[in-house]
C-alpha positions as CSV (number, residue, x, y, z in Angstrom):
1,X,-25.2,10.5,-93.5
2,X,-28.3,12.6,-93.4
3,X,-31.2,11.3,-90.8
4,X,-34.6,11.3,-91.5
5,X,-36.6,13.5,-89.8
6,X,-38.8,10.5,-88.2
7,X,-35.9,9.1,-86.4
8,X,-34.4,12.8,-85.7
9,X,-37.9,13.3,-84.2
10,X,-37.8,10.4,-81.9
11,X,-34.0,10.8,-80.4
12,X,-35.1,14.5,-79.7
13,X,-38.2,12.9,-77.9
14,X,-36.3,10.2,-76.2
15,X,-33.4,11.9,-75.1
16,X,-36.3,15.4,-73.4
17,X,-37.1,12.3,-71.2
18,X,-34.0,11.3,-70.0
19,X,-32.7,14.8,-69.1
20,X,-36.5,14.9,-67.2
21,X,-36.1,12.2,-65.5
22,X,-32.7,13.3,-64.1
23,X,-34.2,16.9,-63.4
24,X,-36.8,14.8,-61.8
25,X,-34.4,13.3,-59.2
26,X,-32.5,16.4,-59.1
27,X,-35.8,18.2,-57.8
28,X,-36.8,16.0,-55.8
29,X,-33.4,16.4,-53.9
30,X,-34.2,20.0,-53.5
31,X,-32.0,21.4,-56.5
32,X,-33.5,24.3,-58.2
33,X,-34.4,23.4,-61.8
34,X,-34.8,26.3,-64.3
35,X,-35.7,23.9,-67.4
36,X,-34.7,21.3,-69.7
37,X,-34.0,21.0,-72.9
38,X,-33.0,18.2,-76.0
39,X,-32.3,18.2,-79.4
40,X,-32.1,15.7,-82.2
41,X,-30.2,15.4,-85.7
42,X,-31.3,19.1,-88.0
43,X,-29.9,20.5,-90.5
44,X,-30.3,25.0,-91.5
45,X,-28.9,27.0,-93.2
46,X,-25.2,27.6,-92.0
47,X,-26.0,25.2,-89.0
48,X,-26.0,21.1,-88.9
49,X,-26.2,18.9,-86.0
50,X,-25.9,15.4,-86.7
51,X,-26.1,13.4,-83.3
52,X,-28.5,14.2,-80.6
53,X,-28.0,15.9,-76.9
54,X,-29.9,17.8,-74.1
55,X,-29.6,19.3,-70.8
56,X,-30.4,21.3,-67.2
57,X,-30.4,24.5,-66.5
58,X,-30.5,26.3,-63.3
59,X,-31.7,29.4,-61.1
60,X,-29.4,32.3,-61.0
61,X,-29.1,32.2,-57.7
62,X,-27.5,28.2,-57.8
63,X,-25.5,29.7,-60.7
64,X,-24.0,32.9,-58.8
65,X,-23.4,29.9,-55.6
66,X,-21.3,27.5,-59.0
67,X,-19.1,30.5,-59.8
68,X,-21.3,33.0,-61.4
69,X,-21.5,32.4,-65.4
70,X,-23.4,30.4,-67.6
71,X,-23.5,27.0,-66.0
72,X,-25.8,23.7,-66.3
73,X,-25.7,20.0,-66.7
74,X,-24.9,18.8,-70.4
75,X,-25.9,15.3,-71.7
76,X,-24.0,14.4,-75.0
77,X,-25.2,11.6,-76.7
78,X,-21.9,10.2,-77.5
79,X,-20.1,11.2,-74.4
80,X,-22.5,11.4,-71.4
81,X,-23.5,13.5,-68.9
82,X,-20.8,17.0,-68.0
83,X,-21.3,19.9,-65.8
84,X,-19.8,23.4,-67.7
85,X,-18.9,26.6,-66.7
86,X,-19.7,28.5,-69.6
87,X,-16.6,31.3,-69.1
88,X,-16.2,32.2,-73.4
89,X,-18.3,32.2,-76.1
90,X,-21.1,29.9,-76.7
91,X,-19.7,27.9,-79.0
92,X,-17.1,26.9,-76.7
93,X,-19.3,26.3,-73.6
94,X,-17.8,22.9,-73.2
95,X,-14.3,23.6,-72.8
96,X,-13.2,23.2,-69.5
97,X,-16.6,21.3,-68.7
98,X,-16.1,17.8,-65.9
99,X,-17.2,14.9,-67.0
100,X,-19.1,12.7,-64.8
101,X,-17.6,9.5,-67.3
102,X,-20.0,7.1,-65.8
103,X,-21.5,5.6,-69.6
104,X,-23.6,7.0,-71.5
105,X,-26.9,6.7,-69.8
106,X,-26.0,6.5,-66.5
107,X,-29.1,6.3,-64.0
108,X,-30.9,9.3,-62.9
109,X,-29.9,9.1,-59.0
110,X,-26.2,8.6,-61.0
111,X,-26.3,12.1,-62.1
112,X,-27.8,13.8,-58.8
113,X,-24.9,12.4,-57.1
114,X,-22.5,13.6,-59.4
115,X,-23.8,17.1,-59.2
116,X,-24.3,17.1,-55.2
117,X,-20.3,17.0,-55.7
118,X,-20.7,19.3,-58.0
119,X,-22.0,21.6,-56.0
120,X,-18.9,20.8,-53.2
121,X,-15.9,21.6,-55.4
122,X,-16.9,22.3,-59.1
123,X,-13.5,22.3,-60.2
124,X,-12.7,18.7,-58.8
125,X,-15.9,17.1,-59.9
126,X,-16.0,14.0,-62.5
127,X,-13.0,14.4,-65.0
128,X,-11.9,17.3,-67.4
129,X,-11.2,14.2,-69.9
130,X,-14.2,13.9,-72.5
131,X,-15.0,10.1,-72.9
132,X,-16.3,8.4,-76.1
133,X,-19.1,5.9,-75.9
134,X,-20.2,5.8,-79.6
135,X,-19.5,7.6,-83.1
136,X,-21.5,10.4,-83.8
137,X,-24.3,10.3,-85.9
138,X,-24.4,6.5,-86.4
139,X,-26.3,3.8,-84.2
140,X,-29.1,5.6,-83.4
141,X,-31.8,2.3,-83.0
142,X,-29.2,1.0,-80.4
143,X,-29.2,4.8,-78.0
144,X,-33.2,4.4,-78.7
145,X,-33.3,1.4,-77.0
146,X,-31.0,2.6,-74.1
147,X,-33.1,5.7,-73.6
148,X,-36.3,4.1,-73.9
149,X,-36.9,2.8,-70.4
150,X,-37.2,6.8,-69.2
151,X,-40.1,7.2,-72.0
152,X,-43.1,7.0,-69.9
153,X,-46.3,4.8,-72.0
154,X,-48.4,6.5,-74.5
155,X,-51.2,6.1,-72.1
156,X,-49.7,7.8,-69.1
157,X,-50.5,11.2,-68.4
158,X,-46.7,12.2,-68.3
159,X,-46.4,10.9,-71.9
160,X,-45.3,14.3,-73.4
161,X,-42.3,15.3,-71.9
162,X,-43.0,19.0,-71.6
163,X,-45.9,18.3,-69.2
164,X,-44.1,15.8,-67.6
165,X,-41.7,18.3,-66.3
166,X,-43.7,21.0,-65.5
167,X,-45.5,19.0,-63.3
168,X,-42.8,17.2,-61.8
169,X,-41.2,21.1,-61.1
170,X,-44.6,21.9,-59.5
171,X,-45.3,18.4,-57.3
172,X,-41.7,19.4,-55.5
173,X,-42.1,23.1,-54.9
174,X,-45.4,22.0,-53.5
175,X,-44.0,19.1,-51.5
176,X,-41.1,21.9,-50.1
177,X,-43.6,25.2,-49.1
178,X,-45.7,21.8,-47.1
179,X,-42.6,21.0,-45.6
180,X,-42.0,24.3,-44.6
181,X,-45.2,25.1,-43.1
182,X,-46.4,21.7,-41.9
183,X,-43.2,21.2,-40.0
184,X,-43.1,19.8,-36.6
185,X,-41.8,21.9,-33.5
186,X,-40.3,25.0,-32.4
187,X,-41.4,27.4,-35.1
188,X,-40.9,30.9,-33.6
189,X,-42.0,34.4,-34.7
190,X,-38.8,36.7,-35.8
191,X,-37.8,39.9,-36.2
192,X,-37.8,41.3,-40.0
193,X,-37.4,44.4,-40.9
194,X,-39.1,44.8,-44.7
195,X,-40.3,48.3,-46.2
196,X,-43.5,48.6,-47.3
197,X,-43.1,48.8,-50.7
198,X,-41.1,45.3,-50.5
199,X,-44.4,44.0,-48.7
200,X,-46.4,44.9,-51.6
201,X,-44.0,43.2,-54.1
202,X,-43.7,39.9,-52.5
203,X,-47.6,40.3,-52.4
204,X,-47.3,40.6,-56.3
205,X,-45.2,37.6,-56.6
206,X,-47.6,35.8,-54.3
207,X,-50.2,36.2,-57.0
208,X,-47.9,35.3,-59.9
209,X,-47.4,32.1,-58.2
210,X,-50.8,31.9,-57.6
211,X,-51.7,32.8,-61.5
212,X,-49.3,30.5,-62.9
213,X,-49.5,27.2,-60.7
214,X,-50.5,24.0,-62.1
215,X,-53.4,22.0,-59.9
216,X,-50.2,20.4,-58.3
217,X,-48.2,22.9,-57.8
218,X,-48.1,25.9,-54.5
219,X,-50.9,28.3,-56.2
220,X,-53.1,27.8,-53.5
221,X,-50.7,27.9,-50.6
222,X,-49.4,31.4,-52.1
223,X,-53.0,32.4,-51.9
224,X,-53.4,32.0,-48.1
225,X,-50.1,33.2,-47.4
226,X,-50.6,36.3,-49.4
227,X,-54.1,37.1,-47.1
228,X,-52.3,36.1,-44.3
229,X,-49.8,39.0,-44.9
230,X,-52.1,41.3,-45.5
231,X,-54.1,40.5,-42.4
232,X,-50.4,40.8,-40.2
233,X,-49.4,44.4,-41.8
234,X,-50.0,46.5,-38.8
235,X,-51.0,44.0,-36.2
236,X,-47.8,43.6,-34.5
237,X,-46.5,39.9,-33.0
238,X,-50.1,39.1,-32.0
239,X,-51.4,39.0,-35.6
240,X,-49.3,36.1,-36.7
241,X,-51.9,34.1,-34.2
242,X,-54.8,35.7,-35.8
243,X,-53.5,35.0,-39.4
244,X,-52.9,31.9,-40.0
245,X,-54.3,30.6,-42.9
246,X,-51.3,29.0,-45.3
247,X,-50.1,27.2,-41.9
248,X,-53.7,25.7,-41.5
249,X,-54.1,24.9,-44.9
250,X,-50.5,22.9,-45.6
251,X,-51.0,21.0,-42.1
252,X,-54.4,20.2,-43.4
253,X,-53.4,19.1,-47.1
254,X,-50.1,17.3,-45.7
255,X,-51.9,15.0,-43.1
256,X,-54.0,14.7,-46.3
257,X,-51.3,13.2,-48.4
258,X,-50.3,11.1,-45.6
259,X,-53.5,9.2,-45.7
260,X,-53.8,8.9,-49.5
261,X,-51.1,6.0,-51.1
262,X,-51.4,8.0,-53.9
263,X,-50.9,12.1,-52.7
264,X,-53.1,14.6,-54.1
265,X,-51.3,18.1,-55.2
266,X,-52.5,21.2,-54.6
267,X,-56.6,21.1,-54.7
268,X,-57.9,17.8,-55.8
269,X,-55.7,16.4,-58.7
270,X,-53.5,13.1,-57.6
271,X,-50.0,13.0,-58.8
């Protein structure tokens, strides 16, 4: 039974929040989130999809750490949430996948949990049995309702779930470099051997971050730490003393936070 493209529109929409607000939790547990993704019911030439789905993807460096291949969190919308291991072809990325078998829209703290285990043993995780929670393609007002609660209102700013998770990616990448260099005690200076033309890269990738943050996210911490490098190259042990400047600024905009129930991000926006 062909959907129309008003309710295909909306289970796409629905089920982008979901998967967000489980990257959401999964961020804000330190996890490195690449991106999200959902789809609804479509039809193409050589190509239909009649139910809906979504999902996580990672950094290559967690991948490499989960066995090196294609991995990420699926989340079917007949059979729940499942962590693969893509080791074939695309089409079959879901052989062999664990199933967390925990409903269908299991909380978001739900799926964190089942990936920290994840993350432990992948092979023993969740269950290689697929469960079945409802027929494809058919009950589609009843998974609306069950995904609603995750759709933020039309009036909030994280309405749109693309913003919504860009900003939720930036907020805990900001919330981690403050962590970093707002932490309290021993913080020595250590030895680390770099070449110069690695110095000069990471200075690069200091202004990419800087280019590309959002007002919440680390842009304008990459910005002091970047002069601060430059200020150090040549100074010896004594110019970490002199330069200073991304340390001073995160203590400053984490004590900052602290005092505001609702924390600013990076520069003046609230989050």
């Amino acid at each position: 039974m062909a959907t129309d493209a008003r309710t295909a529109k909306e289970l796409a929409f629905h089920a982008r929040h979901y998967v967000t607000a489980v990257a959401e939790q999964l961020l804000a547990e330190s996890i490195p989130v690449r991106s999200v993704h959902a789809c609804g019911p479509y039809a193409e030439p050589g190509q239909t999809f009649v139910d809906v789905e979504g999902g996580i993807t990672f950094t290559d460096r967690l991948d490499d750490q989960l066995g090196g291949n294609d991995c990420g969190l699926h989340w079917s919308g007949t059979s729940g949430w499942c962590f693969y291991n893509n080791h074939g072809a695309y089409s079959d990325f879901l052989a062999g996948a664990r199933w967390l078998g925990d409903g269908l829209v299991p909380e978001p703290r739900r799926v964190a949990a089942f990936f920290s285990l994840v993350r432990l043993a992948p092979s023993e995780a969740g269950n290689p049995e697929r469960p079945y929670y409802r027929q494809e393609g058919r009950d589609f007002p009843e998974l609306l309702k069950r995904l609603a609660p995750h759709v933020p209102p039309v009036e909030s700013p994280s309405h749109l779930p693309g913003p919504r998770f860009t900003q939720a990616q930036a907020v805990a990448y900001q919330r981690r470099v403050l962590a970093s260099l707002a932490a309290q005690g021993p913080d020595p200076v250590i030895d680390l051997p770099v070449r110069a033309s690695e110095l000069e890269a990471l200075a690069h990738l200091l202004e990419y971050v800087e280019a590309v943050s959002s007002p919440f996210g680390p842009g304008t911490v990459a910005a002091h730490f970047a002069q601060d490098l430059r200020g150090r190259r040549g100074g010896g042990y004594e110019s970490v003393y002199r330069h200073h400047a991304a340390v001073d600024y995160a203590v400053e905009l984490r004590e900052r936070l602290e005092r505001n129930s609702r924390p600013p991000g990076d520069g003046e926006s609230s989050l």
